[in-house]
Residue frames as qw, qx, qy, qz and C-alpha x, y, z in Angstrom:
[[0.000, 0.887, 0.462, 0.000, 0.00, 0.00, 0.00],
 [0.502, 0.195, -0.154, 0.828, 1.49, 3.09, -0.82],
 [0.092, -0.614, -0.518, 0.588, 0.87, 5.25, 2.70],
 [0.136, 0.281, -0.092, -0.945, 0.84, 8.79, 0.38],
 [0.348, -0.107, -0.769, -0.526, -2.17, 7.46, -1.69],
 [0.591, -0.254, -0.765, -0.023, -4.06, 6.56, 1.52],
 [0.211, -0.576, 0.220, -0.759, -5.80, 8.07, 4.49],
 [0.071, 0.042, -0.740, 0.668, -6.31, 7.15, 7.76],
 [0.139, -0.794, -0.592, -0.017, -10.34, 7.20, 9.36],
 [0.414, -0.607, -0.382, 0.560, -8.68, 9.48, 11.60],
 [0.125, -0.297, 0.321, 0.890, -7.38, 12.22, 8.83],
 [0.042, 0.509, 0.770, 0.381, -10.57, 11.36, 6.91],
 [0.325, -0.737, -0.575, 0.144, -12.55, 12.48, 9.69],
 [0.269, -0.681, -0.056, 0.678, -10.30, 15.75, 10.06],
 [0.068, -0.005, -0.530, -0.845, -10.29, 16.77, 5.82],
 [0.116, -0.333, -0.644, -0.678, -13.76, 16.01, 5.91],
 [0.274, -0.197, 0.317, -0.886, -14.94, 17.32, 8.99],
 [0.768, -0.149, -0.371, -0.500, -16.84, 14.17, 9.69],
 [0.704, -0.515, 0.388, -0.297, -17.17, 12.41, 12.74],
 [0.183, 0.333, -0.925, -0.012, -15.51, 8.57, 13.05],
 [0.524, 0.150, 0.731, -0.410, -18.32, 7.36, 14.35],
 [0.666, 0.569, 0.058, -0.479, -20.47, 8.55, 11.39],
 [0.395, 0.543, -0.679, -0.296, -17.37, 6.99, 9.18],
 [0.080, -0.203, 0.955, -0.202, -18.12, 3.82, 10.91],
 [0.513, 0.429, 0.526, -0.526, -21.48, 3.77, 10.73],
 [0.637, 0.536, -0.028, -0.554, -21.14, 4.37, 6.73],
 [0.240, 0.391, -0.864, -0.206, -18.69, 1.66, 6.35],
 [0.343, 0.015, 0.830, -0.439, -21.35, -0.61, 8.69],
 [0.686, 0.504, 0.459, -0.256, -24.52, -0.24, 5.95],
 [0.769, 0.106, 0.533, 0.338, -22.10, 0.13, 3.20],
 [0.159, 0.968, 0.145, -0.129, -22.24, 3.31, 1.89],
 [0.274, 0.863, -0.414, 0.093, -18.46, 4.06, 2.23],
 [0.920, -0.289, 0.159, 0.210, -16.18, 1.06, 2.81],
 [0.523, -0.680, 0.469, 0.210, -12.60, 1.45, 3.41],
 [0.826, 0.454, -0.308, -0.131, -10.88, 0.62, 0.26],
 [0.708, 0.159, -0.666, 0.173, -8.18, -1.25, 2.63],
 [0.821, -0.500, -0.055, -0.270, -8.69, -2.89, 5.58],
 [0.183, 0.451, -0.841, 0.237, -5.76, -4.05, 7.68],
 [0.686, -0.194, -0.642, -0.283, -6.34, -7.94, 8.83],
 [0.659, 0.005, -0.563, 0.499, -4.48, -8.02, 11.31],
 [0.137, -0.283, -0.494, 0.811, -5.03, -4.56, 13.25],
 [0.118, 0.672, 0.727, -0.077, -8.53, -3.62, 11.44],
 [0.012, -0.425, 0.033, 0.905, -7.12, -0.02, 10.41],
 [0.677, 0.453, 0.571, 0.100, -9.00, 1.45, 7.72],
 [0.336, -0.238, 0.416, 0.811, -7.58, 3.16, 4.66],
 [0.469, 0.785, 0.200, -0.351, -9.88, 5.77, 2.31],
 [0.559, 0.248, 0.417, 0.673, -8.75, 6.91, -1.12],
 [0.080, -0.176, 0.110, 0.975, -9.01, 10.30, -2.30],
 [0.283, -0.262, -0.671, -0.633, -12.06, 9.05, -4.38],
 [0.374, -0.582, -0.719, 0.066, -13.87, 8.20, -1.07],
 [0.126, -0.408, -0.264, 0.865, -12.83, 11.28, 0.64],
 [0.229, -0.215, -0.465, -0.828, -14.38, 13.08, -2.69],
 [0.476, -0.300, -0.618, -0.550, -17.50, 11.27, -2.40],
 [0.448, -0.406, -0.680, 0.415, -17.74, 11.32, 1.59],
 [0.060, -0.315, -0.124, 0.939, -17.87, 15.44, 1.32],
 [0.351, -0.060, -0.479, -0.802, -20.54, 14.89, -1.07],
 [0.434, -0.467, -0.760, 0.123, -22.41, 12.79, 1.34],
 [0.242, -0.404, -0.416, 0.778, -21.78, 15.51, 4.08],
 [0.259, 0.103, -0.330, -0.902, -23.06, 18.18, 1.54],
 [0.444, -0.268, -0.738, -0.432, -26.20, 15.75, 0.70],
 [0.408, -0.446, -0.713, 0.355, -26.86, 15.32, 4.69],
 [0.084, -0.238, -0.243, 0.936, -26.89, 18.99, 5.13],
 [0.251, -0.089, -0.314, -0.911, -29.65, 19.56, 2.71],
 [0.513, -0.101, 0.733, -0.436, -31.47, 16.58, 4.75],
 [0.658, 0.183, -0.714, -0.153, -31.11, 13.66, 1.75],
 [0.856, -0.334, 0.359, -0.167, -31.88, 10.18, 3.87],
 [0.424, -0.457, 0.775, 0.102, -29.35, 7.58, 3.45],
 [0.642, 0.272, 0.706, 0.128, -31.31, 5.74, 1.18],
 [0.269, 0.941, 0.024, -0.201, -31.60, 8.89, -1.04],
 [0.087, -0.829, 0.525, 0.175, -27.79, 9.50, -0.89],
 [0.599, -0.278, 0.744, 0.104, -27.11, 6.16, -1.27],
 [0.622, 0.633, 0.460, 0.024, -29.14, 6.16, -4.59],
 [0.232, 0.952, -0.180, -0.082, -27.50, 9.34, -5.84],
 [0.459, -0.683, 0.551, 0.138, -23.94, 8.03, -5.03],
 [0.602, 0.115, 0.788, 0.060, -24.81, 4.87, -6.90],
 [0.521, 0.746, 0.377, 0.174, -26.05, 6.75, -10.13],
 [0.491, -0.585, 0.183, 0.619, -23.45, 9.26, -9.79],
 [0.307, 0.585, 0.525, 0.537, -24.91, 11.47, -13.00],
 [0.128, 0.067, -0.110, 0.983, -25.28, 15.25, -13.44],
 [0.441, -0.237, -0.301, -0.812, -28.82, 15.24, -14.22],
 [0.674, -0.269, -0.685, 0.057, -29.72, 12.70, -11.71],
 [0.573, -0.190, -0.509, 0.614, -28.46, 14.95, -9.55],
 [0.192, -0.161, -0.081, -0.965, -29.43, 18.11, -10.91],
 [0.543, -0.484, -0.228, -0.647, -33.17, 16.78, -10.06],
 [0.550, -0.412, -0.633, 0.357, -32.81, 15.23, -6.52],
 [0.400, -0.095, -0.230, 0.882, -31.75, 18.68, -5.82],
 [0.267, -0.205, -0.236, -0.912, -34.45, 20.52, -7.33],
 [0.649, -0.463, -0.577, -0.178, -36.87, 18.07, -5.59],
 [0.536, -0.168, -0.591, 0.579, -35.01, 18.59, -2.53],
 [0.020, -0.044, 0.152, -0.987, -35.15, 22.90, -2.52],
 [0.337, -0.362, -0.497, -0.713, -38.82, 21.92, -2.91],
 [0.619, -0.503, -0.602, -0.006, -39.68, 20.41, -0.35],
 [0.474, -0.234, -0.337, 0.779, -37.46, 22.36, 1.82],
 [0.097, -0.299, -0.266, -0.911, -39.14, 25.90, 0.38],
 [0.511, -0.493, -0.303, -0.636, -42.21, 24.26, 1.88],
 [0.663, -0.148, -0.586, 0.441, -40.81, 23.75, 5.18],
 [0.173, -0.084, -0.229, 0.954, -39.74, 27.29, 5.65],
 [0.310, -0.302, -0.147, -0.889, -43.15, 28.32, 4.89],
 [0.622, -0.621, -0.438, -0.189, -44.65, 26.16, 7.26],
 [0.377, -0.216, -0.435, 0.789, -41.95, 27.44, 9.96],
 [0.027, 0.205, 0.043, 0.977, -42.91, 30.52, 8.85],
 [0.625, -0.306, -0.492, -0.523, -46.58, 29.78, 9.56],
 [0.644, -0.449, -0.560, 0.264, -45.77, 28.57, 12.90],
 [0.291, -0.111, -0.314, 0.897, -43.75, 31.60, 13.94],
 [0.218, -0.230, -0.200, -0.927, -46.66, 33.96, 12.62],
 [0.577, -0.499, -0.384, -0.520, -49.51, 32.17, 14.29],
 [0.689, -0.404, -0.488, 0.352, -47.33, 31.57, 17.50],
 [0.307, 0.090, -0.066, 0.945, -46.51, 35.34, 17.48],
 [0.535, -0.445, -0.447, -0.562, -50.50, 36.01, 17.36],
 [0.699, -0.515, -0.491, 0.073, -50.90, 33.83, 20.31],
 [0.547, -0.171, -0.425, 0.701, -48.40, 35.70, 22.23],
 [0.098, -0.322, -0.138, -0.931, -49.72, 39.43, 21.35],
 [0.630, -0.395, -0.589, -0.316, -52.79, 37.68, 22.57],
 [0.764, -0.246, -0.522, 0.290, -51.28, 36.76, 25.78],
 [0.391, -0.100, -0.265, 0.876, -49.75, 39.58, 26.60],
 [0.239, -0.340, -0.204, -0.886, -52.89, 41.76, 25.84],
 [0.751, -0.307, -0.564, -0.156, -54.88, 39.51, 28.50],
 [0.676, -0.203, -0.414, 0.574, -52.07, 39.96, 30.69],
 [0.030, 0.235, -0.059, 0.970, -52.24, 43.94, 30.72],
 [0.531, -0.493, -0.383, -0.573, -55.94, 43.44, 31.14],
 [0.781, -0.329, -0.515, 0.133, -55.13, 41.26, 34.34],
 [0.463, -0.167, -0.366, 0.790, -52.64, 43.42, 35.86],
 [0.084, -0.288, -0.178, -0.937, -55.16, 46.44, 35.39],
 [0.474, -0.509, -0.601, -0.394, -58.07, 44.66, 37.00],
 [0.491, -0.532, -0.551, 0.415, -58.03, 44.68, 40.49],
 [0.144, -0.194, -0.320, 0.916, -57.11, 48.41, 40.67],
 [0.192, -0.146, -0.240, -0.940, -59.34, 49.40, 38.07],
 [0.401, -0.449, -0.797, 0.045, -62.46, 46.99, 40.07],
 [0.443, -0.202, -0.506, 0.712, -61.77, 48.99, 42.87],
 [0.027, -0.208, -0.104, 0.972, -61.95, 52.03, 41.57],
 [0.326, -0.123, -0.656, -0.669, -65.37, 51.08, 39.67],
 [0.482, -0.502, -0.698, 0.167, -66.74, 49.58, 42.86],
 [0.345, -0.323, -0.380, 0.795, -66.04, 53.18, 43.93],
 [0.308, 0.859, 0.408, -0.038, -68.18, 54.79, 41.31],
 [0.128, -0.771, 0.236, 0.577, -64.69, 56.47, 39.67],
 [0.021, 0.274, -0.855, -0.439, -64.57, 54.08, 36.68],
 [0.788, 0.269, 0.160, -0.530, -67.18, 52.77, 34.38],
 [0.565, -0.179, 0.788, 0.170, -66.41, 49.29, 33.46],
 [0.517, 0.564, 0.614, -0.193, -68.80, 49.85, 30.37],
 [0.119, 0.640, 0.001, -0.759, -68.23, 51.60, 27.38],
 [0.787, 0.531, 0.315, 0.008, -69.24, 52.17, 23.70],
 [0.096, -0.657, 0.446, 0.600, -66.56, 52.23, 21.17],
 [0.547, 0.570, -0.377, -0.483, -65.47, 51.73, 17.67],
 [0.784, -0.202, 0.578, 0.101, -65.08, 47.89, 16.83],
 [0.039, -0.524, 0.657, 0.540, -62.15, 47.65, 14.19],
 [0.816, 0.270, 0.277, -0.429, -63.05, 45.87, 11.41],
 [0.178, -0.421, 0.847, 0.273, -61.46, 42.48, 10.57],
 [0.672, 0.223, -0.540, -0.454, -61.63, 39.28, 8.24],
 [0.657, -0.306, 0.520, -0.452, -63.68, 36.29, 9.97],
 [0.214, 0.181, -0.941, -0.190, -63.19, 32.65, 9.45],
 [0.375, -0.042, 0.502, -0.778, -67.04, 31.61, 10.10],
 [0.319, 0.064, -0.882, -0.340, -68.67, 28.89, 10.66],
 [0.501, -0.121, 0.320, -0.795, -72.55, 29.10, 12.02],
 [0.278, -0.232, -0.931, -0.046, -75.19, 26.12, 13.06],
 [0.730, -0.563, -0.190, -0.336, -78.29, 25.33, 14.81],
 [0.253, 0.467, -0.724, 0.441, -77.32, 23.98, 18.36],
 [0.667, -0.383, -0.561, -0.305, -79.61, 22.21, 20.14],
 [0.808, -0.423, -0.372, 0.172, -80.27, 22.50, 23.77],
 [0.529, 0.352, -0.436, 0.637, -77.51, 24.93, 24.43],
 [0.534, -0.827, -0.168, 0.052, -76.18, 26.36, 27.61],
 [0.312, 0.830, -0.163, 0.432, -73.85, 28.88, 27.71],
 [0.723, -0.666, 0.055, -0.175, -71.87, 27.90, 30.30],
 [0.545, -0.466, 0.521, 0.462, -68.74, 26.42, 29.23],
 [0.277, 0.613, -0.486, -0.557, -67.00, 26.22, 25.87],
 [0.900, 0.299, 0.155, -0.277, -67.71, 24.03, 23.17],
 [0.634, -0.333, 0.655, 0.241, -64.64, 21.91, 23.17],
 [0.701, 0.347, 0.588, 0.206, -65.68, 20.49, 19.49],
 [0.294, 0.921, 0.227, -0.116, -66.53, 23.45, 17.89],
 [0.248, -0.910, 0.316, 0.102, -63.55, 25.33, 18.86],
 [0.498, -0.269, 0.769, 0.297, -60.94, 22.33, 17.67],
 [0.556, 0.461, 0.644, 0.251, -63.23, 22.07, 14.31],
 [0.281, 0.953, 0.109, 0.021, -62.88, 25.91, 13.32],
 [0.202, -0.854, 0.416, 0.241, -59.19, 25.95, 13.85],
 [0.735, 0.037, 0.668, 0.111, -59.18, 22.89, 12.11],
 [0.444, 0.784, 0.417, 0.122, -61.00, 23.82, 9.12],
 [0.308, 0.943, -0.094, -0.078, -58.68, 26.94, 8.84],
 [0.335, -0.460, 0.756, 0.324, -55.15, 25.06, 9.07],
 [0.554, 0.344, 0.754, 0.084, -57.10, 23.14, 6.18],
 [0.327, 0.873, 0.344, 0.114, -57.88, 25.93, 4.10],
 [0.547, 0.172, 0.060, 0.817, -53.97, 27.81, 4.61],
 [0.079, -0.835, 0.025, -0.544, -55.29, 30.96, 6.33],
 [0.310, 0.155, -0.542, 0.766, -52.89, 32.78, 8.80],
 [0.386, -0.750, -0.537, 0.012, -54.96, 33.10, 12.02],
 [0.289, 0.285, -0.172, 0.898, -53.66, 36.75, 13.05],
 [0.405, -0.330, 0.400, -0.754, -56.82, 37.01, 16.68],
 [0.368, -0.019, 0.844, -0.389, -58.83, 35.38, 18.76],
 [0.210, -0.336, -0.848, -0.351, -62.17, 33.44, 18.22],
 [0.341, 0.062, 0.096, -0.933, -65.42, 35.06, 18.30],
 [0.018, 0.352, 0.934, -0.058, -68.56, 33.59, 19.24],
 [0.272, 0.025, -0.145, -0.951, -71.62, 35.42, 17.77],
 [0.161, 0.401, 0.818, -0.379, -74.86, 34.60, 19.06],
 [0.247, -0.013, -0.392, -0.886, -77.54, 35.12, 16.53],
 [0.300, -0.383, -0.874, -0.002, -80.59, 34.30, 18.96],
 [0.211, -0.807, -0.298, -0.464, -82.73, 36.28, 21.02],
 [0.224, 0.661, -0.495, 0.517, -81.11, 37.95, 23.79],
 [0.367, -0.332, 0.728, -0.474, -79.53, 36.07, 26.69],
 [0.950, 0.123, -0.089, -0.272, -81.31, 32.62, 24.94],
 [0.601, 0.323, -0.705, 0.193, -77.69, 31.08, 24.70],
 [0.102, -0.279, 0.754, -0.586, -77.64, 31.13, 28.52],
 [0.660, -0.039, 0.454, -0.597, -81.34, 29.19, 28.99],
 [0.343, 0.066, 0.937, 0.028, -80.99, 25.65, 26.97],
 [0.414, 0.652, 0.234, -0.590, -82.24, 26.60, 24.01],
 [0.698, 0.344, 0.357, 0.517, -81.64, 25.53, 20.09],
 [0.040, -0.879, 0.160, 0.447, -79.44, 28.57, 19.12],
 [0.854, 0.413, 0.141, 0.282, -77.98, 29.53, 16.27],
 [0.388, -0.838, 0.313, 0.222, -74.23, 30.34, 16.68],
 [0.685, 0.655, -0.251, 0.196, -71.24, 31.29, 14.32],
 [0.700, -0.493, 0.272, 0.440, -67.54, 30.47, 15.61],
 [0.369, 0.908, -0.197, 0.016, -65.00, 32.78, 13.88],
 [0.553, -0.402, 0.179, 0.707, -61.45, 33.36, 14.15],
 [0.233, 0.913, -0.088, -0.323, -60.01, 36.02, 12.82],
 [0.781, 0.179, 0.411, 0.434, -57.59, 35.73, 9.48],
 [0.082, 0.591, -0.227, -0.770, -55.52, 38.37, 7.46],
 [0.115, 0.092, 0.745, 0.651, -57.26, 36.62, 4.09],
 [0.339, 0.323, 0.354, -0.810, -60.38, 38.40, 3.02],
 [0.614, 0.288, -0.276, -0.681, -61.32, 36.74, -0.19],
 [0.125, 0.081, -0.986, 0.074, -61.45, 33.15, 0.79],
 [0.463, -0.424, -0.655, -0.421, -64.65, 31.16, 1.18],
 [0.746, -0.427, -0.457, 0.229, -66.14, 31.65, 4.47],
 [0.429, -0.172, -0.294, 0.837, -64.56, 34.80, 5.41],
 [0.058, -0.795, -0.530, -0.290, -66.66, 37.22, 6.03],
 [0.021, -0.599, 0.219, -0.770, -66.30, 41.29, 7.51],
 [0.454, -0.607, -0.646, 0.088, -66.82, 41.35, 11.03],
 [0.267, -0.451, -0.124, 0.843, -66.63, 44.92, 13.48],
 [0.009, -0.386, -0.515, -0.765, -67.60, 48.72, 11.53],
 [0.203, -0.665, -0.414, -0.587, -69.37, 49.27, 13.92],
 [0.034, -0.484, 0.620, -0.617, -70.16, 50.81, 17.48],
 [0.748, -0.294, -0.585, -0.109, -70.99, 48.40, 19.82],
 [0.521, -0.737, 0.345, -0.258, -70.99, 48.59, 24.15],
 [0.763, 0.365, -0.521, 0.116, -68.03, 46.93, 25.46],
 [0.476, -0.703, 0.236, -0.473, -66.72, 44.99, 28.40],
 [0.434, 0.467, -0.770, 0.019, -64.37, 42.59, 29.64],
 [0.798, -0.445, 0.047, -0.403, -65.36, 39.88, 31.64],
 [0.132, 0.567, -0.740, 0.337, -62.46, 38.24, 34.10],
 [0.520, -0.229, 0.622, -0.539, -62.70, 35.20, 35.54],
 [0.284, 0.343, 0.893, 0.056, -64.82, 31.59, 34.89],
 [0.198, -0.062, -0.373, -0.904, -66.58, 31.77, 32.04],
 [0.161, -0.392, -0.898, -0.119, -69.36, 30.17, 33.62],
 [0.087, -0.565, -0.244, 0.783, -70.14, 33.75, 35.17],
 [0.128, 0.181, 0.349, 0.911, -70.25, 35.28, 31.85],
 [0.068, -0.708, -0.642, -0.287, -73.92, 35.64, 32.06],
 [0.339, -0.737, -0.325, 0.487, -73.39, 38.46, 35.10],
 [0.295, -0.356, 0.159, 0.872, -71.85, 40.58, 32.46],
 [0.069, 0.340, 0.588, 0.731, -74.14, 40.46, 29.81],
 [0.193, -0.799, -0.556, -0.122, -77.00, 41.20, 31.71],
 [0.420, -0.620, -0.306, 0.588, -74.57, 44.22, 33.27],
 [0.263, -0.015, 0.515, 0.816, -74.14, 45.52, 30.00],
 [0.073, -0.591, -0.786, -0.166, -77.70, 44.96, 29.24],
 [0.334, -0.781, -0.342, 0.403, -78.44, 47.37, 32.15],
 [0.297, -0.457, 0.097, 0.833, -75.91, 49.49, 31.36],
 [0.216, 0.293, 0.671, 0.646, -77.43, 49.90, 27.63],
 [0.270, -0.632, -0.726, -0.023, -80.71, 50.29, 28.97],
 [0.457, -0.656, -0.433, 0.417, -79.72, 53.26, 31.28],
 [0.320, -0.331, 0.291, 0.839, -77.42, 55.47, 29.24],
 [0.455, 0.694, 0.039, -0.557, -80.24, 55.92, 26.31],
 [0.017, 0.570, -0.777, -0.266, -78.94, 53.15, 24.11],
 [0.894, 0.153, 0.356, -0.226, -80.36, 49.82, 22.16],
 [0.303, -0.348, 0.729, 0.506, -78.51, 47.47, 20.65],
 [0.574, 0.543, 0.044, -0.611, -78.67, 46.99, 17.68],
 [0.396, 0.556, -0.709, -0.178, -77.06, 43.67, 16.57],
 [0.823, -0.494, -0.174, -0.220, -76.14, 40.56, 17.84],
 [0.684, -0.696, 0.114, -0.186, -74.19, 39.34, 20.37],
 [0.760, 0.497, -0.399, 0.125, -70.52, 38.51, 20.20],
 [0.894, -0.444, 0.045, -0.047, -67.88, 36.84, 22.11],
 [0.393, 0.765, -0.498, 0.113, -63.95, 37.95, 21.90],
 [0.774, -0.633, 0.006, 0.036, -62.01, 35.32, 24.12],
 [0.355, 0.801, -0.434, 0.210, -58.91, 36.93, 24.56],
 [0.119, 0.263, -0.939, 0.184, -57.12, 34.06, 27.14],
 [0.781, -0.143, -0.136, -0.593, -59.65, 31.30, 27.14],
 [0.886, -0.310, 0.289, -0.190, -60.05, 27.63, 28.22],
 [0.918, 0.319, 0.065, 0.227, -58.23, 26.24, 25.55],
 [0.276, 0.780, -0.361, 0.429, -55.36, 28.74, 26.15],
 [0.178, 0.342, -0.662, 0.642, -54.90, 28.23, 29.73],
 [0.509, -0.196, -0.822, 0.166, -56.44, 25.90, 32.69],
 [0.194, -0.295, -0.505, 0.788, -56.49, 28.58, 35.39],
 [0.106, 0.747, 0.621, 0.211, -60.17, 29.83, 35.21],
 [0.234, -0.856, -0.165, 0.430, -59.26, 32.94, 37.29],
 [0.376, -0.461, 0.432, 0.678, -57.01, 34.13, 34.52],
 [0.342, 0.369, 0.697, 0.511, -59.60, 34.06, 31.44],
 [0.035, 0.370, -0.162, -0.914, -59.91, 37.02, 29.92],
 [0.348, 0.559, 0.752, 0.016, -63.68, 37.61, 27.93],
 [0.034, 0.349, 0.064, -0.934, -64.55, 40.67, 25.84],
 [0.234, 0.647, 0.702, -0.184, -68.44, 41.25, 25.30],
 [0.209, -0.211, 0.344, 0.891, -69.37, 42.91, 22.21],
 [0.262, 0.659, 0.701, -0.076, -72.88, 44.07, 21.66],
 [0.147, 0.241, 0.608, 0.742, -73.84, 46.44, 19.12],
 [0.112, -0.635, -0.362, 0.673, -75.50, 49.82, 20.09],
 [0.180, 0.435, 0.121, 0.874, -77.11, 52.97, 18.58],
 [0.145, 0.008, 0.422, -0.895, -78.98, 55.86, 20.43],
 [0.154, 0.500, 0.849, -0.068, -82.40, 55.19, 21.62]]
């Protein structure tokens, strides 16, 4: 054997910046065997040709080729053969980064979310206080931006407004990871029944939203445009009902009828987070002057 002609694992493993294990491992399914093998102490010896074609593995692994891939390519060892593994490869990989991307953007949502919930939380108690003091009005009418709903309405039979509808709520978020819209707010629950009916075990008919930044997709409809009383309700949502009907009141008193229906923002809800004392609700009823 002539030694200048002939590498070590070890020097392999340092020109090609590849582990010895990993060189063991391809000499083990066959991929790159040792073109000599001492019997006697078990050394192994590369050629230049393997070193080549071991940096072209490394170069294939980076682009994440499986073994059986590489092994195929290695074996056909053509330009065009290669030229399209590669082009297959950037594909798939293209659509990777856009689903990353798609995760970061709808896990960035969730946080905005979170952290708006959280302001709300760290405001409540003082601002309670000062409302229980008759310096703060928990009530008020503003402008309700107008966004693009994912929405998806039914009969319901029997309801009772009392807790969330597990099903629902897992079948509209469904339905839009199905349909490639970026979910960019919460879910809205819009109550298109007579008022306070969702709370008495009643067939109701109710739309589940989410909000999306596509507007011309099936199923998306405008929601907001308009003014509407507003009000945040803290705590188990099984309570909600104590706000609407404070709202109600509050409509009622000021010289105000609504004039819509009923909606539901849930800005840290069940499905977000376990701790009931920490869900964040914002009631959204639709108002003009009486």
């Amino acid at each position: 054997m002539d030694r200048n002609q002939y590498y070590s694992i070890g020097e392999v493993a340092a020109t090609c910046n590849t582990s010895i294990k990993t060189l063991r491992y391809y000499d083990e399914i066959k991929l790159v065997v040792p073109e000599i093998r001492k019997a006697e102490s078990k050394y192994r010896y590369y050629s230049k040709d393997q070193m080549v074609t071991i940096s072209i593995i490394r170069k294939l692994r980076m682009l994440g080729f499986s073994i059986k891939e590489i092994k195929e390519i290695v074996s056909a060892d053509q330009v065009k053969n290669l030229e399209q593994k590669i082009e297959d490869k950037l594909v798939c990989i293209k659509k990777e980064i856009e689903n990353l991307n798609q995760k970061y953007f709808e896990g960035e949502q969730f946080l905005q979310r979170l952290k708006e919930g959280a302001q709300i939380l760290h405001l409540y108690d003082d601002e309670l206080k000062k409302i229980q003091a008759g310096e703060l009005e928990a009530i008020s009418v503003k402008e309700v931006p107008e966004v693009n709903l994912y929405h998806s309405r039914k009969i319901m039979q029997s309801y009772h407004n009392d807790e969330v509808s597990l099903e629902r709520w897992v079948e509209i978020n469904d339905e839009v990871s199905r349909h490639g819209l970026k979910v960019c707010g919460p879910i809205t629950v819009t109550y298109y029944t007579e008022l306070l009916d969702q709370f008495l075990s009643k067939d109701c008919d109710i739309e589940f939203g989410i909000q999306v930044e596509e507007s011309s997709s099936p199923h998306v409809r405008k929601f907001g445009g308009f003014r509407a009383a507003t009000a945040f309700h803290v705590g188990p949502y099984s309570d909600v009902i104590k706000t609407h009907i404070k709202i109600i009141q509050w409509i009622n008193q000021n010289h105000y009828k609504i004039a819509g229906p009923v909606s539901e923002e849930f800005i840290i809800s069940p499905v977000d987070l376990r701790n009931e004392n920490e869900h964040v609700t914002k009631i959204i009823i639709p108002v003009t002057r009486a």
